[in-house]
N, C-alpha and C positions, 0 to 999 in steps of 0.2 A: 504493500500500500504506500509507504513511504516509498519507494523506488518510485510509482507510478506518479506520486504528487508531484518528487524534487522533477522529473519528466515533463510535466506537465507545464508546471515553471519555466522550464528550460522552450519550452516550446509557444509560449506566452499564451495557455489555454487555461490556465488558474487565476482567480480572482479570490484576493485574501478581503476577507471582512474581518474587520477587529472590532473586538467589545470592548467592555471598560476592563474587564478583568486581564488582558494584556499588559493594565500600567504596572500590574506587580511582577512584573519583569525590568521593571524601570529601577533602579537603587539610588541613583544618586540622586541632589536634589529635595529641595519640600516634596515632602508626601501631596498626593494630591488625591482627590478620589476616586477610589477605582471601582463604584458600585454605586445603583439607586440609591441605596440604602446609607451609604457616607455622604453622599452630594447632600439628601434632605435633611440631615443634622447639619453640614453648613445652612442650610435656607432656615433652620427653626433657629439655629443661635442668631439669627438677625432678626427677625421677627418673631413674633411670639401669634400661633394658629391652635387650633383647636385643638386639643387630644386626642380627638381621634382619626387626624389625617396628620396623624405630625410623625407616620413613615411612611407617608404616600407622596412619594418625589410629586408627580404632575399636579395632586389638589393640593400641598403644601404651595405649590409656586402660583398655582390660580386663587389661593386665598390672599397669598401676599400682592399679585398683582391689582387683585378688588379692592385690597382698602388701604395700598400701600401706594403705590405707582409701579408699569411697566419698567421701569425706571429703577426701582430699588432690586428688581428680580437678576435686572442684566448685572447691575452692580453688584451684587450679588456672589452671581454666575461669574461669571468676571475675577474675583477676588479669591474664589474658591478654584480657580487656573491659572493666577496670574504667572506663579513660579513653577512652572513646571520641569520636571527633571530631565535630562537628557534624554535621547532617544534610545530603546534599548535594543539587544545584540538582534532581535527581530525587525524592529523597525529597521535597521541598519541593512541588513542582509534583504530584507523587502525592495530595499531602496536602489542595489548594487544588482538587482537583478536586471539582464538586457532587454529583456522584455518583459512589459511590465503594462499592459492597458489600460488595467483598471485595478483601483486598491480602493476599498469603503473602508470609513471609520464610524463608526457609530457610538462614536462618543463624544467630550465637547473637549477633549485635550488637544494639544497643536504638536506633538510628538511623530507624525505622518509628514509634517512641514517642515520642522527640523533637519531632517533624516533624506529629505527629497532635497534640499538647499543645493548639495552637487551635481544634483539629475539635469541633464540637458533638455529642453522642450517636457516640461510639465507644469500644470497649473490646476486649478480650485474649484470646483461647485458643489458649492453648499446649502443646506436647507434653509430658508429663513422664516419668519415671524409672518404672516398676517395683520398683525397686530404694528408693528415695526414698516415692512416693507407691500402693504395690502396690493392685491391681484397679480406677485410676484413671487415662483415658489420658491426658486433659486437666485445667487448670485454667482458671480464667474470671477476670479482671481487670476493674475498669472504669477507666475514664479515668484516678481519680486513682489509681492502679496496687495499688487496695485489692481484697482477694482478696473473690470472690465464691464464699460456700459452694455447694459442691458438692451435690448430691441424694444422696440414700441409694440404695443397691445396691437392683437390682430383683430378685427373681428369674425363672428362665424356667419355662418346665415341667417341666424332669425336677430343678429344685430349685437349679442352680446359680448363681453371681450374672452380672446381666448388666449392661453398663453403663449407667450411669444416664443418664436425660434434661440435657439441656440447663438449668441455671437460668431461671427462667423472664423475670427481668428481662435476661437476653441477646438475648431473642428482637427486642427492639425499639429494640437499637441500628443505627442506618443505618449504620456503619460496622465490620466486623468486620477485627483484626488476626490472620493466622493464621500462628504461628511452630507450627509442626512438630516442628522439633528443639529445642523450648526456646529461653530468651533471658537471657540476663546480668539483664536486668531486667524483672521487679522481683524474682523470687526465687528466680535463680540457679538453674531448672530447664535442667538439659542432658540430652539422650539423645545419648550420642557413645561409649560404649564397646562393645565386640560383644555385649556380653549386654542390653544397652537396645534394642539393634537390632532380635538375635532375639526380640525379647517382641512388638514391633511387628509385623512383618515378619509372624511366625506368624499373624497377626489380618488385618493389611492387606487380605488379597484380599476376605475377605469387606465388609471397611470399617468392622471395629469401631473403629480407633480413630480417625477421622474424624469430627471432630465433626457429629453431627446439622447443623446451621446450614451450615455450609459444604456438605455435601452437598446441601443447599436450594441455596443461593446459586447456585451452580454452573452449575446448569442452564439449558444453553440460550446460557451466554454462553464467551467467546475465550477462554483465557490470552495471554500477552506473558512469555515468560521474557525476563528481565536479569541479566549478571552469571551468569547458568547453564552449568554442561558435562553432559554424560551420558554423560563416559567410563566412571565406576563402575556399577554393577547397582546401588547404595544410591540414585545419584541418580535414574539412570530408574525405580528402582520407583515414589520415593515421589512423581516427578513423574505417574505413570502413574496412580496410584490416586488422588492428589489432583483429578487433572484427569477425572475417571472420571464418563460419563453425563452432559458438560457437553456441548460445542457440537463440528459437525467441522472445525470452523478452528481453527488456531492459530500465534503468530509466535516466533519463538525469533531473539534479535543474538546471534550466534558468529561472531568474527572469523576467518580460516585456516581450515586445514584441519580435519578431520572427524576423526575414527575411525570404523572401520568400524562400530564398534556406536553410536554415535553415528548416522550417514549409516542406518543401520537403525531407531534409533528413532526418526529423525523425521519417516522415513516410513511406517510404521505409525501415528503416534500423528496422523500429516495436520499437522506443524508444517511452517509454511514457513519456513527460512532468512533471515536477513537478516543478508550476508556483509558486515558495515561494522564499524568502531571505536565502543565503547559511548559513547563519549563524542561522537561525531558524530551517531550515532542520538540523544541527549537533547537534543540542539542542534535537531535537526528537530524534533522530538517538543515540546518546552516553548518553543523559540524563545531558548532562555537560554542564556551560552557558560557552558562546562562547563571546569575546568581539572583534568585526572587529577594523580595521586599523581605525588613523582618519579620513586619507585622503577620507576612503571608507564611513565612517559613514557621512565624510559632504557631499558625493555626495548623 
């Protein structure tokens, strides 16, 4: 399986998606968080929200956004990324590979950014806000993290606006970064609270907000989740549609046990399991020792 992957790799038919749980392959550096579950204890030590959404990342940031400002949420978010630690021996090896199409982060760290800095012809789309950037799902970055104007609203036929095309100097980067849920950097776009969600969510099936490019990309080739779970319905969606009209292979490293909903989507979606420690899979995988977080090494 590992022969067939680093193969795969080699042949630029792999597409790695990263979770948060990746960052504890990161050592050096402030800790940053590498879980729902650490992000919303940053959000409740700034605000103070009910008890009993104070571990639910997306209604913790939509209670703060209602009687706080959208404003206190990014600051926030923002604060809880600012120092992030260097990129680790996977993002590195991710970065050095020759062919490389496509790489999703599905977190809000800039450690994918870092790590791409010596990559020739790569650059950025990200998810953004409603809320922030309305009738606009993504933004476009190039390498030096400088924004690439958007296109003007098309319309459809019965008059309404539809999203616009792709920039057209996007098209001819060999390297596409696709952060989903936004990224600390460069400009601080996050979708994380429940009303970011449902704007998305509403569109997804059909794949409005999927960028054009990635939906090219796609096709025909693996994903490799890292650092991923699919306990919540937020993550298997957005894994679900992202990965949508690509290949029927796919590998998923989840150490222990399952959830049942879990153990259900990944056999419908055809991901095969790979029950090892993340940090021993990138040991095989790059050839390079990997030293985890302490916090991860004491659990």
């Amino acid at each position: 399986m590992l022969s067939e992957i680093k193969t795969g790799f080699e042949r630029g038919l792999v597409i790695p998606y990263l979770g948060p749980g990746v960052l504890t392959l990161a050592t050096d550096g402030t800790p940053i968080p590498a879980s729902p579950e650490e992000l919303v204890v940053q959000l409740t030590k700034a605000a103070t929200v009910p008890h009993k959404i104070r571990n639910n990342l997306t209604a913790a940031a939509q209670y703060i956004e209602n009687f706080k400002h959208r404003k206190t949420i990014s600051a926030v978010m923002s604060k809880a990324f600012e120092q992030t630690p260097e990129p680790s021996v996977l993002h590195k090896w991710l970065a050095e590979q020759p062919s490389l199409p496509l790489l999703v982060n599905a977190w809000y760290d800039d450690l994918p950014q870092k790590a791409l800095v010596a990559r020739k012809s790569w650059g950025i789309v990200q998810g953004v806000s409603q809320a922030e950037h309305f009738g606009y799902w993504v933004n476009y970055f190039r390498s030096d993290l400088s924004l690439v104007p958007n296109k003007e609203f098309l319309r459809d036929g019965s008059g309404a606006k539809a999203p616009a095309e792709a920039p057209e100097e996007t098209l001819s980067w060999a390297t596409l970064l696709y952060q989903p849920i936004g990224s600390v950097t460069p400009a601080a776009n996050y979708i994380v609270s429940d009303s970011d969600y449902v704007e998305v969510l509403t569109e997804i099936d059909i794949q409005t907000p999927i960028p054009e490019t990635v939906q090219t990309v796609r096709k025909g080739r693996n994903f490799l989740f890292l650092g991923c779970r699919f306990s919540t319905q937020l993550e298997r969606n957005f894994a679900r549609q992202i990965m949508k009209r690509s290949s029927d292979r796919h590998w998923a490293v989840i150490e222990g046990s399952l959830t049942k909903n879990e153990t259900k989507f990944l056999r419908e979606q055809n991901i095969e399991r790979i029950d090892t420690p993340l940090a021993e899979f990138v040991l095989g995988l790059t050839g390079r020792p990997v030293s985890v977080s302490k916090a991860d090494a004491a659990a």
